[in-house]
N, C-alpha and C positions, 0 to 999 in steps of 0.2 A: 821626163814629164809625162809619158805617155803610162811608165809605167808605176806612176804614181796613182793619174785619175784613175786606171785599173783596180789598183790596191782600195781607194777610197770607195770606188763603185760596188766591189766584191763585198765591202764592210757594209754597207743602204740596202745594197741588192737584200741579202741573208735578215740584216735585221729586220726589213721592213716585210718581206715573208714572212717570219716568223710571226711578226705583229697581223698580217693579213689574218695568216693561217689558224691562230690563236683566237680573232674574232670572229672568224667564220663559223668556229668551231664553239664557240661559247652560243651564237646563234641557232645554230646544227640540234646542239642539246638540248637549248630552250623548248624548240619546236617539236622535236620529237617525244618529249616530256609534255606537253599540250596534248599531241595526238593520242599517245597513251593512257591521257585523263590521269596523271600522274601530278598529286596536290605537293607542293611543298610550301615551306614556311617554318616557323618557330613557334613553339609553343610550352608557356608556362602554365606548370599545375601548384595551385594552391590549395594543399590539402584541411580539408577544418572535418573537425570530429563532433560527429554532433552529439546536443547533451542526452543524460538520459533518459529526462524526463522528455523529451521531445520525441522517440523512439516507441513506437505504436506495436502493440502486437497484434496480427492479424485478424483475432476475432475482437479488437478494439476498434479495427478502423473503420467499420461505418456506426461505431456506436454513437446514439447521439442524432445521427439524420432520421430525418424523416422518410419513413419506410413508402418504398416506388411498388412494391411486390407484395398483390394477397397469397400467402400459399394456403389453398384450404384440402385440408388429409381427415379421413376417417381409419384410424387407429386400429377400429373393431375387426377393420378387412384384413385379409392376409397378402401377405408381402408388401406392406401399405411402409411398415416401418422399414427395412430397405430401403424403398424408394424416397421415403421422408429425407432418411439421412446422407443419402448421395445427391439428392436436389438441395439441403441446407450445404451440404458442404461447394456445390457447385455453385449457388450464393453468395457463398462467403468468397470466392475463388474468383467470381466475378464483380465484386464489392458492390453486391444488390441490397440494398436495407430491404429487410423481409418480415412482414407478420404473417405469423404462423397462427390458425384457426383449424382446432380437432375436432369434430361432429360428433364424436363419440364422448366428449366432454361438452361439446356446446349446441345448443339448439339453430338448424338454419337460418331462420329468424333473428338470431344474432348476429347474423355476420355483418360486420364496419359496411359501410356505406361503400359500398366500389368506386364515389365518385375521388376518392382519398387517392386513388391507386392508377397506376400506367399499365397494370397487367396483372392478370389472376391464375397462379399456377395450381390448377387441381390434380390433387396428387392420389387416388384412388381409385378402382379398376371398375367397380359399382356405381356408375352416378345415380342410381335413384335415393341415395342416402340428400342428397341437395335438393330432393324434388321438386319445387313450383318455380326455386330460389336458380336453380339451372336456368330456366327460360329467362330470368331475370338477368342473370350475366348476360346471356344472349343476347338481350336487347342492349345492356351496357356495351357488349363489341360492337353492336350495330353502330352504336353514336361514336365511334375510333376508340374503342380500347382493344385491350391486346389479352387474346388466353391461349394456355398452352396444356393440353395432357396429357401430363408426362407416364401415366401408366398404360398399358393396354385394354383399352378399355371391353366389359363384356355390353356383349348384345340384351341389351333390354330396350321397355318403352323408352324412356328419355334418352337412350342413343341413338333410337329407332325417329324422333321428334326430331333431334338436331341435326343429324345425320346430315341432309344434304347442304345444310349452311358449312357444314366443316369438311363436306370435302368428299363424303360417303354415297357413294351411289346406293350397294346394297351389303347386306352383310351375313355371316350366317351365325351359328352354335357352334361350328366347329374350331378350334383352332389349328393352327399348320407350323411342327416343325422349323424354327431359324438356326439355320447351322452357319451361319455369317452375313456380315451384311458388306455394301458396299454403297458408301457416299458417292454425290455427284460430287464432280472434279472441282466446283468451284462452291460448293456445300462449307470446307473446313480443309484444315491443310492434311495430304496425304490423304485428299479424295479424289477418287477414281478408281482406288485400288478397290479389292474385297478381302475384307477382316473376318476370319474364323473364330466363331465361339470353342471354347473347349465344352464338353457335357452341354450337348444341343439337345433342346426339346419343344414341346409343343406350346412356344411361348406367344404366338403370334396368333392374333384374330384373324378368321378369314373374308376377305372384303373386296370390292370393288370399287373404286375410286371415279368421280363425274368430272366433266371437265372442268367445276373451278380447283380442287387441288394442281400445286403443284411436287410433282414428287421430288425428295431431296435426297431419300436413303432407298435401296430394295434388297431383297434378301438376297444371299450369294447365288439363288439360282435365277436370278431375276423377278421372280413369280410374286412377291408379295409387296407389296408397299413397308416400308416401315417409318419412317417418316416423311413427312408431309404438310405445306400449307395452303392455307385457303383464304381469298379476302374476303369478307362480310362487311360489307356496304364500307363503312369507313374504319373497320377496324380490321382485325386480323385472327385467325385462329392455327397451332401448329398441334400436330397430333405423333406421337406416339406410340408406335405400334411393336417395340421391341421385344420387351416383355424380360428384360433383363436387366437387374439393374447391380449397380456395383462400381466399386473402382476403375476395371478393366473399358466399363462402358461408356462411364463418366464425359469424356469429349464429345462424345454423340448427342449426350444430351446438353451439354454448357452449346455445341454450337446451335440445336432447336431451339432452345432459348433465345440467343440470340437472331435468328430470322424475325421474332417480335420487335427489335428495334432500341429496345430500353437498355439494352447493354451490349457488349461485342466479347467475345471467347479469344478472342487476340486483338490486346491493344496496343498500337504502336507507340515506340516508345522515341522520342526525337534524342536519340545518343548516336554516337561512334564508336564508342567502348563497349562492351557489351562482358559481364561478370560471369566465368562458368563456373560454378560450384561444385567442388571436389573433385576439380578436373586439373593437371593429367590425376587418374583413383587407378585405385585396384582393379584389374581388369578379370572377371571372374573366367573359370576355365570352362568348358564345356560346354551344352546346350542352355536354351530360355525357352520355357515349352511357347512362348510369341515368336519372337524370332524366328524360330527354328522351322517352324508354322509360316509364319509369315514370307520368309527369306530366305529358306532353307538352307543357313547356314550357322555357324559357332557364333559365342557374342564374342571373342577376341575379332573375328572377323567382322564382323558386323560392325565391330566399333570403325574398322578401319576403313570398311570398302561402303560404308553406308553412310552412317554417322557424320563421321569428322566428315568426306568430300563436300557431304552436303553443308554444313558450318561452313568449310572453307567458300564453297562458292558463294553461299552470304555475305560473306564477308569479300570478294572481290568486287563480288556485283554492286553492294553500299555502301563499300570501304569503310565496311566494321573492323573495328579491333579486339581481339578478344582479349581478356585478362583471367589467367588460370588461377584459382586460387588452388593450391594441391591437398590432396590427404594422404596420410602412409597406410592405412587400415580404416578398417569399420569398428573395430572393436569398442570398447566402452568402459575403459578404463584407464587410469592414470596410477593406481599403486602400486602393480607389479611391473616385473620387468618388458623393458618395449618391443613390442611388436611389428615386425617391421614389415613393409611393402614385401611378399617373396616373386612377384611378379615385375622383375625389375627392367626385363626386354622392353614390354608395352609400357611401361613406367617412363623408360629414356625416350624410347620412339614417340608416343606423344607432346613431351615434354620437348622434346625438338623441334616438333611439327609446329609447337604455339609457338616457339621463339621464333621459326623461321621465317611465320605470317606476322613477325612483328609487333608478336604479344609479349606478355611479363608472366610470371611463376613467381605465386608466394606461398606460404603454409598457413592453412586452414586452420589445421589443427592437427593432433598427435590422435592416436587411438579415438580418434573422431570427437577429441575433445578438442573445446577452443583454447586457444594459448593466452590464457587471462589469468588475473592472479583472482585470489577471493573474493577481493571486495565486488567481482565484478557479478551483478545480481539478473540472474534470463530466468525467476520466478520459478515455477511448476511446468513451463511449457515444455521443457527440453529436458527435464532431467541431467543435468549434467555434472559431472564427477570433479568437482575444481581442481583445480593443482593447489600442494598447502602453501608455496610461496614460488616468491622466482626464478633463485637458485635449480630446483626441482624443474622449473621448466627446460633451464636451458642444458642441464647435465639430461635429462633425457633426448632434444634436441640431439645433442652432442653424439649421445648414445645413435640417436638414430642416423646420424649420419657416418658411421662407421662401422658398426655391427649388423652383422647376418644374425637375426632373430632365431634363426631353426637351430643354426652350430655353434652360434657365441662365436665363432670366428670375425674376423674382420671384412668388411666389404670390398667389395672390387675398389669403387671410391676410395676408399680410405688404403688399400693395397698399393695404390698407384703413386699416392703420396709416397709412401713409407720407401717403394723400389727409387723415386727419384731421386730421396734423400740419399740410400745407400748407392747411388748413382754416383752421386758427389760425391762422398767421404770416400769409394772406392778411387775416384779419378785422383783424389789429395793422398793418399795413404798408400795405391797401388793393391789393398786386399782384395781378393777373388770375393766375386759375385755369381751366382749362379741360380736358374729357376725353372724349373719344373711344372710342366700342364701334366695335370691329372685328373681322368676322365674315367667314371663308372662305368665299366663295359655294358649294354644291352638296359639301360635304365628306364627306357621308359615302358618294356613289356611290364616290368613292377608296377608302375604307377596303372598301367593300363588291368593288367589280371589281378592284381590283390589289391587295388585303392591306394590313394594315398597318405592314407594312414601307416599304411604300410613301408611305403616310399621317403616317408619323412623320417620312419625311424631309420630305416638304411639307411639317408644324408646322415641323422647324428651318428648312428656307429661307425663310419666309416673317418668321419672328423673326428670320432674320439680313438681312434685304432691310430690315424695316420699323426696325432698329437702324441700318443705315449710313445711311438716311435722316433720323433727327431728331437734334439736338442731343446733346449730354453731359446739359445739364441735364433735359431732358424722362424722364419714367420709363414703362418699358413695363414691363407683366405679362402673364402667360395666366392668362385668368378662369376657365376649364376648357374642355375638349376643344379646338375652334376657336374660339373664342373670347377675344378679347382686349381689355386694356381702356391709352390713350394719357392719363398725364397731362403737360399743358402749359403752364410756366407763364413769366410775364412775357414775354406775345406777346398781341395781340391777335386778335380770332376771326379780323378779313379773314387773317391772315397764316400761321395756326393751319391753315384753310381751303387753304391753297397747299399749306401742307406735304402735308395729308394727301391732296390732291391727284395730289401727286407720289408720293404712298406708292404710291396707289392706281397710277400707270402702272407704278411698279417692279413691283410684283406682279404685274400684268399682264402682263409680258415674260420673267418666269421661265419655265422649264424645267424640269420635274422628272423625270427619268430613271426607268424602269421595267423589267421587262421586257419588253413589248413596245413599245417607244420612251420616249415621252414624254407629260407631260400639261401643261396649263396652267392658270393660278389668278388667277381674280378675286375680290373682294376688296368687301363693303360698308362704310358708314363712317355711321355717328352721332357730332355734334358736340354737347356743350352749352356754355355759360358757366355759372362757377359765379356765382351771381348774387347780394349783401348780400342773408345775411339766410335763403336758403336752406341747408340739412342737402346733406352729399356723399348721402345714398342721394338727395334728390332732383333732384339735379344727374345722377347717375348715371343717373334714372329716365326722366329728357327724353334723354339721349344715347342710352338704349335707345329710345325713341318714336324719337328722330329715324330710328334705324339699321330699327327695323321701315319705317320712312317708304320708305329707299332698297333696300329687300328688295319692297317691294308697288312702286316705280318701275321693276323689271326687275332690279336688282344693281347690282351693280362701279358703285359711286356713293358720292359722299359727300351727305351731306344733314346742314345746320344747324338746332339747333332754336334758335327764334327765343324771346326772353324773353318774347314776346305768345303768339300762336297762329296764327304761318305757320312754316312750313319751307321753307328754301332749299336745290335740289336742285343739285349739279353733277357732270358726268363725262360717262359715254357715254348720249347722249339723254338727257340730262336734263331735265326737266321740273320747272317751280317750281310 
């Protein structure tokens, strides 16, 4: 009896634990998932393509409104058109409907009625070209409208008139040297910092500012105002003082503009997703004279210690998701043969970092083409090189996803495939599998002393020396940069051993032409056996051991690694 209710108790006791422990635990989760601010739920995407007539192109989309912006330029001035056409693109950038009025084609007296308008951008460095018609805006800001001067303006009477309504204490004839400038922190984003011009000169007026400006920008030594606004009774005025205009500049001025109120230089967009274009891309090698300036660092670097953290923390802090759309090239073409990413390190590494924060990867497009068939019509704007039909799209596709563009060899990607296959048919058949890490000795002084123009022909010669040397059957790939990987099969290691042997002397008697003559290339070698029983990564993993082996024995060597734990070194001095 007794040792029944024991048995029944032991059976309540366990289950009803388990059931405790199991709700406590589902509770546990809940709560710590709350605390972390960690959203869950389910969510359906229904995707709809919109039509094409619905599909607005840029300089479309304020056509048709009613213009908020007088821009009035005098043409006759110099560096007038500059500044014209990075203030209309900034316009367009900020989707300001804009009439434009040239003094140099139109009489003051013609100018539209300013009551039409939220703001008057004069875009000329001379105001007495506006002469009586100046005082006139003046009093239209008095009653709340908004001006802004986007050039630097010179000292004459009618600057000398307005002057203290905008902000001017006093001013002189001379200008002053801007060799950078630096935004106030909460001016535009990525202020506070100071930005250097490249080819600095005497662009800036020299002046004094009264206490209604408020300053927004000064020059990188402090000393000069460069942008600035000021209230006039119920309107507003921003001024100008950089005396540079261009691409490089452009933000500086889309955010002055925006202090007027009629538009913003960043507008928020109510998503969670967020689309990066032609991201993970090609990651260029070397310096950006900004960058390099700015951060003092490579843009491979920059992309990764600057760039991306800064994304990433956006996207924790608002829980964005990012969606990469990719590209494999910049190029600009579709009929020749494909071009492929050669930068495949930063290729993988980004492309991991989007999936890891939770985002998607698709394809943009090929040689920076879209992946669309003909009928698909983007007008004059983009110039782009159609594909002739679908087939074509996707045999290059195909191409790109297997082929190293510089060797016509096969890709790592597509290598790995091929080893898993003979992975299997080895494990069914019992034929010997073997493979080979093969590495340029001293490769990157090439790229570094003779360019890489130089460098790329050394990758082909060395792909085409180590192809006339092995079999039909054997497969060679580029594992990336100098880097290569030999698989061999149905041969034994002694014989395996010879081949690569011989590899090793071809390489060795190349020539590779430059311009100042010639260089020569030696050549390490790691062998493994794939051995019953072992995985290709660790068959791969001893080929790389053995090849570090013949890298620490001097170079230009093959070295075997052994199924125990010796290695077999042969070549020049070689040493077991």
């Amino acid at each position: 009896m007794i040792r029944s209710a024991w048995r029944i108790w032991k059976r309540f006791r366990w289950k009803n634990l388990v059931r405790v422990w199991a709700v406590f635990m589902a509770i546990a989760l809940v709560l710590l998932a709350q605390t972390l601010g960690i959203h869950y739920g389910a969510t359906k995407f229904t995707l709809k393509y919109m039509a094409r007539n619905e599909a607005i192109p840029a300089q479309n989309a304020i056509m048709g409104q009613k213009a908020t912006n007088l821009m009035i330029v005098d043409s006759s001035q110099d560096g007038v058109d500059d500044a014209e056409s990075m203030m209309k693109h900034v316009m367009l950038d900020m989707k300001v409907p804009t009439t434009t009025v040239d003094l140099a084609k139109t009489d003051p007296d013609d100018i539209p009625s300013l009551n039409r308008y939220r703001t008057v951008l004069i875009v000329m460095p001379e105001l007495d070209s506006l002469g009586d018609e100046l005082v006139s805006i003046m009093r239209w800001v008095e009653g709340g409208g908004n001006m802004m001067l986007a050039m630097t303006p010179e000292k004459t009477g009618y600057l000398d008139a307005i002057g203290p309504q905008i902000g001017i204490e006093s001013s002189a004839y001379d200008y002053v040297m801007t060799k950078g400038i630096k935004p106030a922190r909460d001016f535009m984003l990525g202020g506070g910092h100071t930005y250097m011009f490249s080819g600095p000169f005497k662009s800036s007026l020299s002046l004094n500012l009264n206490e209604k400006a408020t300053v927004e920008a000064v020059s990188a030594n402090g000393h000069t105002p460069l942008i600035w606004s000021a209230d006039v009774r119920s309107g507003r005025t921003v001024t100008c003082n950089i005396g540079i205009y261009g691409k490089v500049v452009r933000g500086f001025y889309a955010s002055a503009f925006s202090l007027l109120g009629s538009a913003t230089a960043y507008p928020v967009i109510n998503s969670a997703a967020f689309y990066l274009d032609d991201f993970p891309s090609p990651v260029p090698s070397g310096d950006a004279t900004y960058i390099k300036r700015d951060y003092g660092m490579s843009i491979a670097d920059f992309y990764s210690k600057v760039w991306w953290p800064d994304l990433t923390k956006l996207a924790e802090r608002y829980g964005i998701r990012f969606t990469g759309v990719m590209i494999e090239n910049y190029g600009d073409d579709t009929k020749d043969a494909p071009v492929r990413q050669k930068d495949e390190s930063h290729f993988s590494y980004f492309g991991g970092l989007l999936l890891k924060q939770n985002g998607e990867i698709g394809y943009h497009g090929y040689n920076h083409q879209p992946l669309v068939l003909p009928n698909t019509d983007y007008g004059d704007e983009y110039a782009y090189h159609q594909w002739p039909n679908r087939k074509a799209v996707v045999a290059s596709l195909r191409e790109l996803a297997t082929r190293d563009e510089l060797t016509g060899l096969l890709n790592r990607r597509a290598m790995l495939d091929l080893m898993a296959l003979e992975h299997r048919r080895s494990l069914r058949s019992g034929r010997p599998m073997l493979l080979a890490q093969l590495d340029i000795d001293h490769f990157k002084p090439i790229n570094d002393q003779h360019g890489h123009a130089t460098g790329d022909r050394a990758l082909q010669a060395f792909a085409g020396t180590v192809r006339a040397c092995v079999r039909d059957t054997d497969v060679l790939a580029r594992w990336g940069g100098e880097e290569f990987v030999l698989m061999l099969t149905d041969t034994s290691a002694d014989h395996a051993r010879e081949l690569l042997e011989r590899i090793r002397q071809a390489v060795q008697a190349l020539e590779i032409a430059h311009s100042a003559g010639s260089l020569q290339l030696t050549v390490s070698i790691g062998l493994a056996q794939h051995l019953p029983g072992d995985t290709v990564e660790h068959t791969l993993e001893r080929a790389d051991q053995a090849l570090y082996r013949a890298k620490a024995l001097g170079r230009n060597r093959v070295v075997v690694a052994p199924a125990a734990h010796r290695t077999v070194a042969v070549g020049s001095n070689a040493r077991a």
